[in-house]
C-alpha positions in Angstrom: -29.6 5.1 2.4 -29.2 8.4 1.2 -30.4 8.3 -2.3 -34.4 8.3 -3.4 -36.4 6.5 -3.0 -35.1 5.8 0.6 -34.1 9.5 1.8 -37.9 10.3 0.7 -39.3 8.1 3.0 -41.4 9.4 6.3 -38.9 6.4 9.2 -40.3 8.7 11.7 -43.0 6.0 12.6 -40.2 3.4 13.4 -36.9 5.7 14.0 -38.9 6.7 17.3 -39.4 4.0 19.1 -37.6 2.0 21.4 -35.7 -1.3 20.5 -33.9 -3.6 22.5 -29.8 -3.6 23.4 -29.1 -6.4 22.0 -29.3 -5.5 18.7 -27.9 -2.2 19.0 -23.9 -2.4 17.5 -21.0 0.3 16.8 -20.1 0.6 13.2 -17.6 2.5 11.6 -17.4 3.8 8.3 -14.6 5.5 6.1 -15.8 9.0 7.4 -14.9 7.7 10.8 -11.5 6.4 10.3 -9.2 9.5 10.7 -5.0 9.0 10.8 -4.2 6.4 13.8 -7.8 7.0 15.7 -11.3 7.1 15.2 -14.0 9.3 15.6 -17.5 8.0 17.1 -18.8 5.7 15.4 -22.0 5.7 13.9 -25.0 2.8 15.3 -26.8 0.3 13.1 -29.8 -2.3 14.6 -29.0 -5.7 13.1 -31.5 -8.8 13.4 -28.9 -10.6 15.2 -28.4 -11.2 19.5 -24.9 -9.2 20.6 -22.9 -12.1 21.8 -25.4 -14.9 19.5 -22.4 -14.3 16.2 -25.2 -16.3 14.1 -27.9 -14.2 12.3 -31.1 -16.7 12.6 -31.7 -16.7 8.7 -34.8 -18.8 7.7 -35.6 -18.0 3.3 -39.2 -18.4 4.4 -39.1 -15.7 6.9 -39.6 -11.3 6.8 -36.7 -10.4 5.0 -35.1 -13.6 4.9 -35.2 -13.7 8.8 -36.6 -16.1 11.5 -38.6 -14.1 13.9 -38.5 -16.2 16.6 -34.6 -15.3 16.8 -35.2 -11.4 17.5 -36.2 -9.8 20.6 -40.3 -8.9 20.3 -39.5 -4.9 19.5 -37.1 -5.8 17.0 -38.8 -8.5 15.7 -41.6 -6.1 14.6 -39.3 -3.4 13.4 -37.6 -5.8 10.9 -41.0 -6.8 9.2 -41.4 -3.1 8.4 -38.5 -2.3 7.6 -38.6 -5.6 5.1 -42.4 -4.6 3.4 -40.6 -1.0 2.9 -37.7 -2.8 1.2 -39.7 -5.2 -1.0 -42.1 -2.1 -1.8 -39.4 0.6 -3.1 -36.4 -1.6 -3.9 -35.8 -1.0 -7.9 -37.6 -4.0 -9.9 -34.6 -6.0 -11.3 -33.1 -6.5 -7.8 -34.3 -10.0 -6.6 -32.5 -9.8 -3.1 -34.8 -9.7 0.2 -33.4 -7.3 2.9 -31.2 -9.9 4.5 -29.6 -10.9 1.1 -28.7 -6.6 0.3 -27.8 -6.2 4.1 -25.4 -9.5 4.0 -24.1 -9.0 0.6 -21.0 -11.0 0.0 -21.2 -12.4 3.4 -19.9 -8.6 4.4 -21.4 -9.2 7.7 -21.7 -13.1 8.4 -17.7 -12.9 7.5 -17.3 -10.4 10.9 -19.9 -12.7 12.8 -17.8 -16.0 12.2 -14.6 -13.7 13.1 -16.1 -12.6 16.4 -16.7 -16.3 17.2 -14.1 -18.2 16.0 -10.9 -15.9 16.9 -10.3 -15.5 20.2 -6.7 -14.9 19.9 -6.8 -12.2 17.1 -8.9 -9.5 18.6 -7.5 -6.4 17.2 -8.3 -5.0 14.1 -6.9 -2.7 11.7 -8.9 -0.8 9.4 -8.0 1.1 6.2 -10.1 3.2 3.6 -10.5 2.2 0.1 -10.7 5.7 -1.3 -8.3 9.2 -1.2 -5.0 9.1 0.7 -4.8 5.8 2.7 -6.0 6.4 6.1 -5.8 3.7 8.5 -6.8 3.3 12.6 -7.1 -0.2 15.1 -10.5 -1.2 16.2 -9.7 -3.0 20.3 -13.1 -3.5 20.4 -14.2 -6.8 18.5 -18.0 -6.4 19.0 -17.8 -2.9 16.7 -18.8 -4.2 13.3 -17.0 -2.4 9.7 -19.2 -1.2 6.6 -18.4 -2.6 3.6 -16.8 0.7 2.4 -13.8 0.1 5.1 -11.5 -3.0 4.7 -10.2 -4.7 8.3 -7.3 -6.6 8.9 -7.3 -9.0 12.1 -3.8 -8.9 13.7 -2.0 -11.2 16.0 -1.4 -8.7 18.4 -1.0 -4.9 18.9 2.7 -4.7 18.0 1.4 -6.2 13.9 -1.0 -3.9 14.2 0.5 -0.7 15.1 3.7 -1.8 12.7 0.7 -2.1 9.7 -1.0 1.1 11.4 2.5 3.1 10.8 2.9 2.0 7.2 -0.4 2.6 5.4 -0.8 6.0 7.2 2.8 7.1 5.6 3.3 9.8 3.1 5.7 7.3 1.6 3.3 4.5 1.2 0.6 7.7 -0.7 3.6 8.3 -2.8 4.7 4.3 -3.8 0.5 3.3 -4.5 -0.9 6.6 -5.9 0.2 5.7 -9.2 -1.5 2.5 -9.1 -4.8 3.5 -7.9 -7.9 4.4 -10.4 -8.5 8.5 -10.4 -12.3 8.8 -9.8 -14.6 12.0 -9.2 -13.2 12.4 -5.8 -9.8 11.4 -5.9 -7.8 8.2 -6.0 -9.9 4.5 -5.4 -9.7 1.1 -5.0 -6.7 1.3 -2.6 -7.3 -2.2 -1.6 -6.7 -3.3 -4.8 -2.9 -2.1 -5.2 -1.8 -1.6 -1.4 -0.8 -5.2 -0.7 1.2 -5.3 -4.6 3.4 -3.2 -2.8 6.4 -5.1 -0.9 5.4 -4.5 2.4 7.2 -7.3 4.7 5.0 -9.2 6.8 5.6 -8.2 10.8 8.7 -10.2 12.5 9.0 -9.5 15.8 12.6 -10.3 15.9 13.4 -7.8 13.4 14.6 -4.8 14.9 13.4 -2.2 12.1 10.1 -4.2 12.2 9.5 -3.4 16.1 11.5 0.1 15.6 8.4 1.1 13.0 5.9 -0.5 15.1 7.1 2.0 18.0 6.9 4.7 16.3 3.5 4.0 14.8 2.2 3.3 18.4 3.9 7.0 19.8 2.3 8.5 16.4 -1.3 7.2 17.5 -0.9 8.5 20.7 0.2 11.7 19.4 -3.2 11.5 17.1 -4.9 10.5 19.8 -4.3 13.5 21.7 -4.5 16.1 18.9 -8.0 14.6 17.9 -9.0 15.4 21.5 -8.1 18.7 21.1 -10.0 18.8 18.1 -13.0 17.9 19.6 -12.3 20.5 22.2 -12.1 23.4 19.7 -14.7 22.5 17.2 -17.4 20.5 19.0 -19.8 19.1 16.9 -18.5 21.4 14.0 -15.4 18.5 14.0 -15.7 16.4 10.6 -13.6 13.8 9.2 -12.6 16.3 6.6 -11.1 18.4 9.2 -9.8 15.9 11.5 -7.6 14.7 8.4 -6.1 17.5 7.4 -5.0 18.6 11.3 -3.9 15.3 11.8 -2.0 14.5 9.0 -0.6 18.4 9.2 0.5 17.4 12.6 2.4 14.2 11.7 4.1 16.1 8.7 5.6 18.1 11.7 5.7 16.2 14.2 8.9 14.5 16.3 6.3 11.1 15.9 5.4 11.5 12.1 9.3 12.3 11.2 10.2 8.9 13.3 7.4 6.8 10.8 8.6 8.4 7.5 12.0 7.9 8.3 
């Protein structure tokens, strides 16, 4: 949390020490979704077992949680984290920590996924805000913040066919005048992307698997020029940057002509 109370607050008591694995998971946020690829994504502790997919909620517990269903560290890292919440959270918010962190199911909804879809394990995830920016998550243990919306596809042809569309100046141009101008640019992309008349993936249709080509040579393309980037900037890389280079790239690139056209 990066607004006060919370950035104001001395972690260093907790954020150095040791926790267990298990409840160490990837997530990626809009400022690590870049055109076709990702950067690094960022890491979150969660009260809940890698590989469980059930967060052992108990209302009578720290936080909402049943302690008996963390490993010992983390059990004792989620009851401070929980008596910092319930001490600095504003006064009209009647949520305990698990409630705020779980909001709208936001994270029980990817648990139940994990579990129950075997046959769906790729993911494609798209920004909300600014110029839509989409990339596909292979990994199915690496979790989404709520800021990012996910899409699971049926295989990697849907997804790279989905991947080519919403990264496309000629998707910007068809939903920009549908999207809310905030402080930073265009929002609430997920609200107007899918009023658009964008043809669910057939296989059998040739311009179907044409555009799902070229949207799997254009992530390659990205792939490598994000590479690159890395190689140049080092740790000066941000998402910012990436962007532009990338998107620079596909306006003149063999790849970015092929998904436009």
């Amino acid at each position: 949390m990066d607004k006060a109370p919370w950035r104001d607050l001395d972690l260093t008591a907790i954020t150095e020490q040791t926790i267990e694995r298990r409840h160490l998971y990837d997530v990626h946020l809009g400022e690590t979704v870049v055109p076709y690829p990702t950067l690094e994504p960022l890491k979150a502790l969660l009260p809940v077992k890698r590989g469980e997919y059930a967060i052992p909620a108990d209302g009578d517990g720290p936080g909402g949680i049943r302690l008996s269903g963390l490993e010992r560290r983390m059990r004792g890292r989620w009851q401070t984290i929980s008596r910092l919440w319930d001490e600095h959270k504003q006064r009209n918010t009647r949520l305990n920590l698990l409630e705020r962190l779980d909001y709208h199911r936001e994270l029980s909804e990817q648990m139940d996924w994990q579990q129950g879809n075997p046959d769906r394990r790729i993911r494609l995830v798209y920004t909300s805000s600014g110029q839509p920016t989409a990339a596909i998550l292979y990994d199915d243990e690496t979790l989404v913040e709520n800021v990012l919306f996910w899409i699971a596809c049926k295989d990697i042809q849907e997804a790279n066919y989905l991947l080519a569309i919403i990264n496309s100046d000629a998707l910007y141009d068809a939903v920009q005048p549908l999207m809310a101008k905030g402080h930073f640019g265009a929002r609430d992309l997920h609200k107007h992307l899918w009023k658009l008349p964008i043809p669910e993936f057939d296989a059998g249709d040739p311009l179907h698997r044409e555009l799902a080509e070229a949207g799997a040579a254009a992530a390659l393309g990205a792939s490598v020029g994000l590479a690159e980037l890395r190689a140049q900037r080092g740790e000066g890389l941000t998402v910012t940057i990436a962007r532009r280079e990338l998107r620079a790239w596909l306006r003149g690139s063999a790849e970015g002509a092929a998904v436009e056209g």
